[in-house]
C-alpha positions in Angstrom: 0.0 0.0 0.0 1.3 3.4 -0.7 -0.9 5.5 0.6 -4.3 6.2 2.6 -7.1 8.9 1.5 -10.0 10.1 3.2 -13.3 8.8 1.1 -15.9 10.4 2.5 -15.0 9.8 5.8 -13.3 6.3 5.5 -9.8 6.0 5.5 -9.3 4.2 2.5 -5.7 2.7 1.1 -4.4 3.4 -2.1 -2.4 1.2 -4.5 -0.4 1.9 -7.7 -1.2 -0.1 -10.0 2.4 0.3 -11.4 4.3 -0.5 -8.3 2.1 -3.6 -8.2 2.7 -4.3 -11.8 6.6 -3.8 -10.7 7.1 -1.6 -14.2 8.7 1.6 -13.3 7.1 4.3 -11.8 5.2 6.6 -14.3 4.6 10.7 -13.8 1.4 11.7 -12.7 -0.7 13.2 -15.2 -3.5 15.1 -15.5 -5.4 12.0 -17.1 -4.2 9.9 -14.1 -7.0 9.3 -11.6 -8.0 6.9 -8.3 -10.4 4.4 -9.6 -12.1 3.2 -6.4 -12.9 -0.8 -6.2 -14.9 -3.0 -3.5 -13.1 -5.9 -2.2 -13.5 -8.2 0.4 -12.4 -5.9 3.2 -13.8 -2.6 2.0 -12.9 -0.2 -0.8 -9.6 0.4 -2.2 -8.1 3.3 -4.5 -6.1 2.4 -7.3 -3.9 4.6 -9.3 -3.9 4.4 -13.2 -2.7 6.0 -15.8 -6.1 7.1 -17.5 -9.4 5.8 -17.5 -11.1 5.2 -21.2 -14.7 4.3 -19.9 -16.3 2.1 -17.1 -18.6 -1.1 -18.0 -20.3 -3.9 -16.6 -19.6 -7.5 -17.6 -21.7 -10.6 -17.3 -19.5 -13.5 -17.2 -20.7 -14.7 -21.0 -18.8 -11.7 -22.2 -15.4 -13.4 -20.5 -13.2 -15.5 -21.8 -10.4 -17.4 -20.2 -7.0 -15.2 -20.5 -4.4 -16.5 -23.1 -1.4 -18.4 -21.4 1.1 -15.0 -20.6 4.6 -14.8 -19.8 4.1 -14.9 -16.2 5.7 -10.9 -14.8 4.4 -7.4 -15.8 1.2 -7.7 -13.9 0.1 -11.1 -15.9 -0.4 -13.4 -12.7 -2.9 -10.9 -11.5 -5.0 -11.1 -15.2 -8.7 -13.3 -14.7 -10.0 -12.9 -17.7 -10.4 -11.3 -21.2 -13.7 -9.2 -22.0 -14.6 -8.8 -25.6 -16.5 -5.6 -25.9 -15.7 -5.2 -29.6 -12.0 -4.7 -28.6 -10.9 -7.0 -26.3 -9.6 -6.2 -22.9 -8.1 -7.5 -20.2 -9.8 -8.1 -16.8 -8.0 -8.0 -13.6 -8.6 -10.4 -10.4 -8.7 -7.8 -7.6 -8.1 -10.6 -4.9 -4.8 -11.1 -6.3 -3.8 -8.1 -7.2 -4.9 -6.7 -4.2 -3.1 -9.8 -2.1 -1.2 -8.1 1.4 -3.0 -5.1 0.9 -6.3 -6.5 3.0 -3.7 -7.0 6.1 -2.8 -3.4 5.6 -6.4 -2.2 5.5 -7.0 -4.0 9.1 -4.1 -2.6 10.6 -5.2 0.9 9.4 -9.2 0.8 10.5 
């Protein structure tokens, strides 16, 4: 975790999605933004780059990933969604692994 925020009166951790990757950090921008997530033990920011849009999938419109070179962020990929283009779909339990023991220690 690198970081806690105040959500509306919740003190909520924030991840970088790079750091997590373990590609090198990027600059903030001003498309980079906190795209805020549910998991298990509450809700969790996470740092991108940009953000192109924000959908809902059923699980018909997943597809079991491709076999990947494992590094980069690839153990932490669940799925892939084909919405005309397809796209990758993270598993937030993994990705989000050691973070949940952080979250206790800060509520």
């Amino acid at each position: 975790m690198e970081q806690l925020t105040n959500l509306r009166g919740q003190v909520t951790p924030v991840v970088d999605l790079r750091k997590r990757f373990g590609w090198p950090g990027g600059e903030r921008t001003k498309e980079s933004r906190i795209v805020v997530v549910s998991s298990a033990s509450g809700w969790v920011g996470l740092i991108v780059d940009s953000v192109s849009e924000v959908v809902r999938l059923a699980e018909g419109e997943m597809s079991p990933p491709p076999a990947l070179a494992s590094g980069g962020g690839a153990d932490f990929v669940r799925a892939v969604a084909r919405l005309g283009e397809e796209k990758l779909v993270l598993d937030l339990d993994r990705l989000l692994g050691g973070v949940e023991e952080a979250m206790a220690k800060a509520a």
